[in-house]
C-alpha angles and dihedrals in degrees: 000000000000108000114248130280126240092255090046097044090048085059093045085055096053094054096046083058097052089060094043090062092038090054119115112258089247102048085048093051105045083042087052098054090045079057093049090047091048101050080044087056103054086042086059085042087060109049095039086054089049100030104121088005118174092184119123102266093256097055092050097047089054097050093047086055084044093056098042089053082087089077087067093035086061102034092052101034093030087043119231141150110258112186087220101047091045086064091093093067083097084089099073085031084062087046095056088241098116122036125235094251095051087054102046084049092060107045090046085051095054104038085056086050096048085048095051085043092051108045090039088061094047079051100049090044096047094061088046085062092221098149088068085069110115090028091300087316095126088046090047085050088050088043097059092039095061091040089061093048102048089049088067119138098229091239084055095050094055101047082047086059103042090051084048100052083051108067086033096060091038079058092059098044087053091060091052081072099051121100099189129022099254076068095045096051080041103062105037098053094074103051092039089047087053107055090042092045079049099054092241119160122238116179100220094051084044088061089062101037099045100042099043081053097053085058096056091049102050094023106038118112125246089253093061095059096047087053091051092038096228141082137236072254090077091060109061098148092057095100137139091235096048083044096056091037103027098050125343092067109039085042095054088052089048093058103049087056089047087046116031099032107031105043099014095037099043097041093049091056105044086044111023109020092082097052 
């Protein structure tokens, strides 16, 4: 019942990516929304834990990382296909055991999955009007969130999400270790509560945060802004161009090289390179 060791759990790695790439289109796909809801969920979980907080910054950095540590608990135990953790697929590509093309499908496939996941959710909890909840507390929160991201230079964005990608997909590679699911939980809190805590980007969470934000700029009602005292007006940076530009895209190529290169990369060269 020992955990695994790092070369067994490079070899474990590589075989989880040589099924992820074997997977049927389909499979790949549903797996991959329930990724991109899950991820929604646990951002929903985060800004409702910090919406109205008096906590010192920090502390309330670190619960709201805490909290959103749900989205990888789900998405491992549960078992889904998240566009970040599959980076590491690059570990059985190094080892010629997955082509370039299967690669790029599948992360293509499940990207538009996580997408589909993700903006879904924002949609679904928008018409539940949840973020009137605290007085609007919980919409203002989502509000600001969205607003910094979106302000990103794009230089910014991409070292963000490299330094992001990288704590997720240690996360994963973590869990490669785990026997039983206390282990699992165990393990990828830490890493998920850190780059949250840190103000890192990660583009599956973004697809959540920016876009249930653009509903409750352009859809909220009248009564909602006079709770909160401000206007869509207070938020020009919250746009679907600066969203695209500004973060989802830099992000996104942050996050490959976090991912891919600096945990994949690396651990397939130190454990699997000299066979």
């Amino acid at each position: 019942m020992d955990a695994l060791l790092p070369p067994e759990m490079a070899e474990k790695a590589e075989q989880i990516g040589v099924a992820k790439v074997a997977m049927p289109v389909g499979k790949t796909f549903t797996l991959a929304v329930l990724a991109g809801a899950f991820i929604a969920l646990g951002a929903i979980f985060a800004t409702t834990a910090v919406a109205g907080s008096t906590l010192p910054f920090g502390v309330t950095r670190v619960l709201s990382g805490t909290v959103f540590s749900l989205g990888l608990v789900l998405v491992i135990v549960g078992g889904a296909e998240l566009f970040t953790g599959n980076n590491l697929i690059v570990m059985a590509w190094a080892s010629g055991r997955v082509t370039t093309a299967g690669i790029l499908r599948n992360w293509s496939v499940v990207f538009a999955g996580n997408l589909v996941g993700g903006v879904g959710t924002a949609v679904l909890n928008f018409a539940a009007g949840q973020y009137k909840l605290g007085g609007g507390s919980v919409g203002s929160t989502a509000l600001a969130i969205a607003e910094a991201k979106c302000s990103l230079a794009p230089l910014e964005a991409i070292a963000l999400g490299v330094l992001c990608n990288v704590l997720v997909c240690l996360a994963v590679w973590l869990a490669f270790s785990a026997r039983t699911t206390v282990d699992r939980v165990a393990v990828i809190v830490p890493p998920i509560a850190a780059f949250v805590a840190a103000g890192f980007e990660h583009s599956i969470a973004n697809l959540y945060f920016v876009p249930m934000a653009l509903l409750i700029k352009h859809g909220a009602p009248a009564s909602f802004w006079t709770d909160i005292g401000a206007s869509a007006a207070d938020y020009p940076a919250l746009t679907v161009d600066a969203f695209l530009v500004s973060n989802l895209l830099p992000v996104t190529i942050g996050n490959i090289l976090g991912g891919s290169v600096l945990v994949g990369l690396v651990y397939w060269s130190v454990y699997l390179r000299a066979r």
